[in-house]
N, C-alpha and C positions, 0 to 999 in steps of 0.2 A: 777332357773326355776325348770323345773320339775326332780325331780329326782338330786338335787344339793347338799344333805346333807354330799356327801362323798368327793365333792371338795370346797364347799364353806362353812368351818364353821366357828364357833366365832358368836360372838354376838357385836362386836364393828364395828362402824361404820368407813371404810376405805377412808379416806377423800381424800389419792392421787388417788382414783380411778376415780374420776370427777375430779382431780386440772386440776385447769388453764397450772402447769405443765406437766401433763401426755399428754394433747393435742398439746402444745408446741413439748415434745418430736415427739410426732407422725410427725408433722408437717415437723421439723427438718429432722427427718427420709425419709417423705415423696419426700421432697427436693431432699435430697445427693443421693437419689435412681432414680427420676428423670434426676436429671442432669448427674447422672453415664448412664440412660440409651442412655440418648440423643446422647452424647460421643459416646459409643461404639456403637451406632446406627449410626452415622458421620463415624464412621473408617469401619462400616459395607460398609456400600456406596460406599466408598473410596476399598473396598477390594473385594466386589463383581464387579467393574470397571473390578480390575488387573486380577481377574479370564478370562476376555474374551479376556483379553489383552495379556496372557503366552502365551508359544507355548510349555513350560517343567513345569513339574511338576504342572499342573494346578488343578489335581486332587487332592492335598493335599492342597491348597490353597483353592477348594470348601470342602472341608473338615471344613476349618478352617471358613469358611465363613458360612456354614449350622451353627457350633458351634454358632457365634456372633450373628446370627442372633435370635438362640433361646436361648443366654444368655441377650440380648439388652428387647426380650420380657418377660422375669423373671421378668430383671430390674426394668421396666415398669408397668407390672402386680402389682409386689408389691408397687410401688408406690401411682396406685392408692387407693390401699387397705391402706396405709397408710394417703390417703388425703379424704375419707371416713369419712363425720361429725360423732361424735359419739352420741348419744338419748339426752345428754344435750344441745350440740352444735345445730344439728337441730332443736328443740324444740324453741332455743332462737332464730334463726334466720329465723324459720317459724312463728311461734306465734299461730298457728292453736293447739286445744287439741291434744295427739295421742291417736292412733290406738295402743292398744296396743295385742301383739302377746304373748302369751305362748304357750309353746311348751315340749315336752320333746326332750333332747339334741341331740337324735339318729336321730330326724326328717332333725337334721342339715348336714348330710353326703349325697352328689348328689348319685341316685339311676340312674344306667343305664337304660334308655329307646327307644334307637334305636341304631344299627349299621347298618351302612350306607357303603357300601361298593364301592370302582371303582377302578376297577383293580386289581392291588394288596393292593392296601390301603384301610385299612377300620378307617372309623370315627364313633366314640361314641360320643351320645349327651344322655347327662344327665342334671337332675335338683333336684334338694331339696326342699320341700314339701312349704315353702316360695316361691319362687321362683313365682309361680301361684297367692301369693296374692300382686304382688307390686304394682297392681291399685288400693290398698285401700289408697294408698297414698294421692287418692283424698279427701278422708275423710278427713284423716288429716297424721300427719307423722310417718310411718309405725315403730313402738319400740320395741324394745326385749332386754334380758339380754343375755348378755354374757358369753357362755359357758368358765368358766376362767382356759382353758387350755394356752398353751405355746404358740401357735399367739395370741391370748386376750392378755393376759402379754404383751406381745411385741407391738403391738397396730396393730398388720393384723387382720381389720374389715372385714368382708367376704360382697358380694353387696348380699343385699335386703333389711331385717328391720335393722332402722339404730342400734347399740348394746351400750349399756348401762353395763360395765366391772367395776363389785360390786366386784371382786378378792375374797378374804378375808372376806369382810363386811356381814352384817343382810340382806341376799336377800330379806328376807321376807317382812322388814320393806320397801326395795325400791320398792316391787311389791305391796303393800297397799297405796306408796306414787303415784305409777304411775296411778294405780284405780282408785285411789281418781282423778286425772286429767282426763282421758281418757275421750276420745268422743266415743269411740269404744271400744270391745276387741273379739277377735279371739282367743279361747282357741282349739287348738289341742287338740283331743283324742288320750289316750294313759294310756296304762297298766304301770304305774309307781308311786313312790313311790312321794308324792307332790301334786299328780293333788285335792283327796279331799280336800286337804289344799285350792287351789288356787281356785276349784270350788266355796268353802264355802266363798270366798274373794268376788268374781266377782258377786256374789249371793247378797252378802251386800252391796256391794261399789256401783252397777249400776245397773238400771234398764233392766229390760228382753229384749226388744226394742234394748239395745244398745250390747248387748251378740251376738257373731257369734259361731256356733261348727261347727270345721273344721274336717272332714276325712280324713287326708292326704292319696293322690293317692300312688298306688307303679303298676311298669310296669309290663304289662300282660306279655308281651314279646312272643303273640304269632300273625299268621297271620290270621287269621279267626276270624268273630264274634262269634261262639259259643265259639271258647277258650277265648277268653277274657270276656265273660260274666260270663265262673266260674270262672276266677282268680278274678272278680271282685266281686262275689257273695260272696265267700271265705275270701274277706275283708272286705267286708260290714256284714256278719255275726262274724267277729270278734270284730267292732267294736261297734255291736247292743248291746251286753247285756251290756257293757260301757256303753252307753248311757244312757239304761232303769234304770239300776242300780244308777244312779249319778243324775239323772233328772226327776227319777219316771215318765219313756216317755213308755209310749208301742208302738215300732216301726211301721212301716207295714212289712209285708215280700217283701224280694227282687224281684223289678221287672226290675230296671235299677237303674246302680252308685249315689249316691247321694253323694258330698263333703262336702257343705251347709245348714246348718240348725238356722234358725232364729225366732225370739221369737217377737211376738206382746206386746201389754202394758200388756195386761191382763198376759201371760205366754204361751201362745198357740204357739203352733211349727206350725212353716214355714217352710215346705217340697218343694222344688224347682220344676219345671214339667220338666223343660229342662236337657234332659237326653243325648242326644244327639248333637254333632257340626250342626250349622244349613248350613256349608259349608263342601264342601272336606278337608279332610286332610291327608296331606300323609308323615306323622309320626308319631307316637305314643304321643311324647310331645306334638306337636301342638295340636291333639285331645283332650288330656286330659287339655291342656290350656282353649279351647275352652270351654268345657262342665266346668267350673269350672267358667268362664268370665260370661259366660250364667246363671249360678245360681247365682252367684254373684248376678249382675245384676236383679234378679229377685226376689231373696229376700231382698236387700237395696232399689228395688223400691216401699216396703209395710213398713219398716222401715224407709227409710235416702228417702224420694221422694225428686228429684231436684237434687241427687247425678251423676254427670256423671263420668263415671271409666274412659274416655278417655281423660278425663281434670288432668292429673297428675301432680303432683308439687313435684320437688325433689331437693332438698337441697342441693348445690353445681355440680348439672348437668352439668349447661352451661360449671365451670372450665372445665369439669372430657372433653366435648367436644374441648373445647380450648386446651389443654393438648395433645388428641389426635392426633387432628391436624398439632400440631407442631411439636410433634412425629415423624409424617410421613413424614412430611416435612425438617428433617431435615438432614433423609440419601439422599431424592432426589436431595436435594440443593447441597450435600457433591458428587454426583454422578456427577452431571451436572458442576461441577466445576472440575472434574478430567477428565470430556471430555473436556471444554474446555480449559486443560492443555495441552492433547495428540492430540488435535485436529491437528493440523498440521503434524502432523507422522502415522495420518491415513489415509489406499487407501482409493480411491473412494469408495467401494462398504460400508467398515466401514463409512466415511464420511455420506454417506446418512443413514446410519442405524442411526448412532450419532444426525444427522436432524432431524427424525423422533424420537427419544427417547424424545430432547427435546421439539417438540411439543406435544407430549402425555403428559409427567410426569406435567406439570401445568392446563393441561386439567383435568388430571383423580384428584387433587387434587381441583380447580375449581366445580368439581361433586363431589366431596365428601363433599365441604361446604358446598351446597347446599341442598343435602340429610341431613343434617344433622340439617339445617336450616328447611325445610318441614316437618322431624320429630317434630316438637319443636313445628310448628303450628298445626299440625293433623288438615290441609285441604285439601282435596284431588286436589284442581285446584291449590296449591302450588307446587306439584309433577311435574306441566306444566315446571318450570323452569329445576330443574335439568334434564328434561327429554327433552328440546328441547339442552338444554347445551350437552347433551349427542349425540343426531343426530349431532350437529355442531361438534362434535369432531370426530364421528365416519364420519363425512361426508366427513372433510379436511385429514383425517389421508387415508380414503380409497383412495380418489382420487389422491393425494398423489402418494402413493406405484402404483396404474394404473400408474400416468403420467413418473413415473422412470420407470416403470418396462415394461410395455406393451406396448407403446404408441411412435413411433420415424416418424412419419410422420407430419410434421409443421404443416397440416390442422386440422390434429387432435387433434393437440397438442392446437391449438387456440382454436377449438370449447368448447375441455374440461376445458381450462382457464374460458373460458366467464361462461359454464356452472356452473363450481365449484364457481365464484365471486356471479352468479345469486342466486344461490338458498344459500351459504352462506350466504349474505345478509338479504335471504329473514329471515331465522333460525336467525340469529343475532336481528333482527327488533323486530319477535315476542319474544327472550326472553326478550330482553327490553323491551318491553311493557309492558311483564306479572311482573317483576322487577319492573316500575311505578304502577302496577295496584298494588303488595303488599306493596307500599310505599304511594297510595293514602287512601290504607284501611288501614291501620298505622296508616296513618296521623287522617283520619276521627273518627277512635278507640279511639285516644287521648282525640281528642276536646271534642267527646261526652262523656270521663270519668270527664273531666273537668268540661263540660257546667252543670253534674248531681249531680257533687258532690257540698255540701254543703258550704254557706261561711264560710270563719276563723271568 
């Protein structure tokens, strides 16, 4: 990519860079990282149990237990960065052109954009200049070269555009091979050694129409809009003469951030008007996601009409969600099976704690397939189910804790029976419903791709 001459050189084409082997390996890797996480994720379980279960030394045991827990999510983490189709793999198994991304390599490092503070803990969220464009995916399947540093080599794909690891080989020749395919491209601006190469590329290989320039964001990092309008202005005028300079474009002067700039048949720049979130946001990433969604959005609808960004297609998802899943399911399973070990050596008051654990832990994992099933459809009356799933849990879990905790008079105790059976029921009934109602629209979704598709 941009700026690649001082790690990617040679002129011969590196063939293990796409073998059937190099993906194997990943593959392979991705595995043993899995199934190691799963493991110490099982003995995590098993060992945050024993933590509540000591009466000495229990503070070295949560020691040891904080440790696993955030070695199990290493495990993990890398895993899925190893199971991360790579721009060959997605391409065969989407079939859709891509989207293709240049960039220069620095744009690759997450920039901090909030610290988020409670109590004494503070959280940082950060993002990388990709990061804002993974709904191009609807286009088709978001591609980029890979910076062939030492996780490239090793095959840790980072999540966004899928990466295409040319190591060694002719990048040049595979960013002319990818042009030549592209339905799209997204070229980054950026002061670096490469970009007139790749401009002069994207210039010949594709029509204007199909060209995006991207301004990658970098965080204000102040509280007030006037400070953030000259952080902004401040990059927006360093990006301008780039621009003018490479595109013979006379900008306008700053009025508000622009990220997106898109080109009709003729060559005409497409200036976005949405300058601002058309909702609150209250963080600095959401904001700048926002205004970045919004121009998106607004320049592919005079370009790509009929493009929806919220129809996204991503190539190996469902896995990356199954995975998860099982993830998490599998210190709860390893937890629930070491209560029901000790269960009998528990008082009362553990007993009922033990009760109530294992009513929650299949609940909150029950809402967590579901969320996760609603994501996938992006329909907002799918959210009905995991959200009535969720009243039903918080409804039997609160009533619950009342009927132990507060409650020792038998009239009372009935009333609160009948009432907790009524209105559970009632919450049970409607999520089934809504459960039938996304299995009738399924169903009906089918027949009519059937009834319109054409015969053999």
């Amino acid at each position: 990519m941009m700026n690649p001459m001082s790690k990617a050189v040679g002129s011969g084409f590196d063939p293990a860079s796409t073998s059937a082997e190099r993906r194997s390996r990943r593959r392979l890797l991705g595995v043993l990282s899995y199934l190691s996480g799963c493991l110490l994720a099982m003995a995590t379980g098993l060992c945050g149990l024993a933590v509540f279960q000591l009466d000495t030394h229990a503070h070295i045991y949560a020691g040891i237990f904080i440790g696993m827990v955030i070695l199990t999510w290493a495990l993990l983490a890398a895993a899925e960065r190893f199971f991360i189709p790579d721009a060959c793999e997605a391409l065969a198994r989407d079939g859709r052109p891509p989207v293709v991304y240049l960039r220069p390599f620095s744009e690759d490092k997450p920039l901090v954009y909030d610290e988020i503070s409670v109590g004494e803990t503070t959280t940082v969220e950060t993002a990388r200049a990709e990061d804002f464009l993974v709904s191009l995916n609807a286009v088709g399947p978001l591609v980029s070269i890979a910076e062939p540093n030492r996780l490239a080599r090793l095959g840790l794909h980072p999540l966004g555009a899928y990466r295409e690891f040319v190591g060694m080989g002719n990048w040049q020749e595979r960013i002319q091979k990818r042009l030549d395919q592209a339905s799209m491209v997204v070229l980054a601006i950026g002061d670096s050694p490469g970009i007139e190469w790749e401009i002069a590329q994207a210039r010949e290989r594709i029509g204007p129409e199909s060209l995006l320039l991207y301004l990658p964001p970098r965080p204000t990092n102040t509280m007030t809009r006037k400070g953030r309008i000259a952080k902004e202005r401040a990059v927006y005028e360093k990006y301008k003469p780039l621009i003018e300079r490479y595109f013979d474009l006379v900008m306008p002067a700053y009025s508000e951030t622009i990220h997106i700039i898109g080109f009709d048949g003729a060559g005409t720049p497409i200036l976005p008007t949405h300058t601002a979130p058309a909702t609150r946001s209250f963080t600095e990433r959401s904001r700048v996601g926002k205004v970045i969604r919004a121009q998106l959005d607004e320049v592919l609808a005079k370009v790509r009409p009929g493009i929806d960004l919220d129809r996204i297609e991503r190539v190996g998802q469902a896995g990356m969600w199954i995975r998860t899943v099982l993830a998490y399911t599998v210190p709860v399973a390893a937890a629930m099976l070491g209560l029901s070990i000790v269960w009998p050596n528990l008082s009362s008051g553990a007993a009922i704690t033990g009760g109530l654990v294992l009513q929650m832990l299949p609940g909150l994992l029950q809402i967590s397939g579901w969320v996760l099933i609603a994501h996938y459809f992006r329909r907002r009356w799918v959210w009905l189910i995991p959200l009535l799933i969720g009243l039903s849990w918080l409804w039997t879990l609160g009533t619950t804790i009342w009927r132990f905790g507060f409650i020792h008079d038998p009239d009372q105790l009935w009333f609160w029976d009948r009432l907790h059976s009524v209105l559970g029921l009632l919450i049970n009934f409607s999520t089934a419903a809504a459960i039938l109602l996304l299995g009738l629209v399924l169903t009906h979704r089918r027949s009519r791709v059937r009834d319109t598709s054409p015969p053999a």
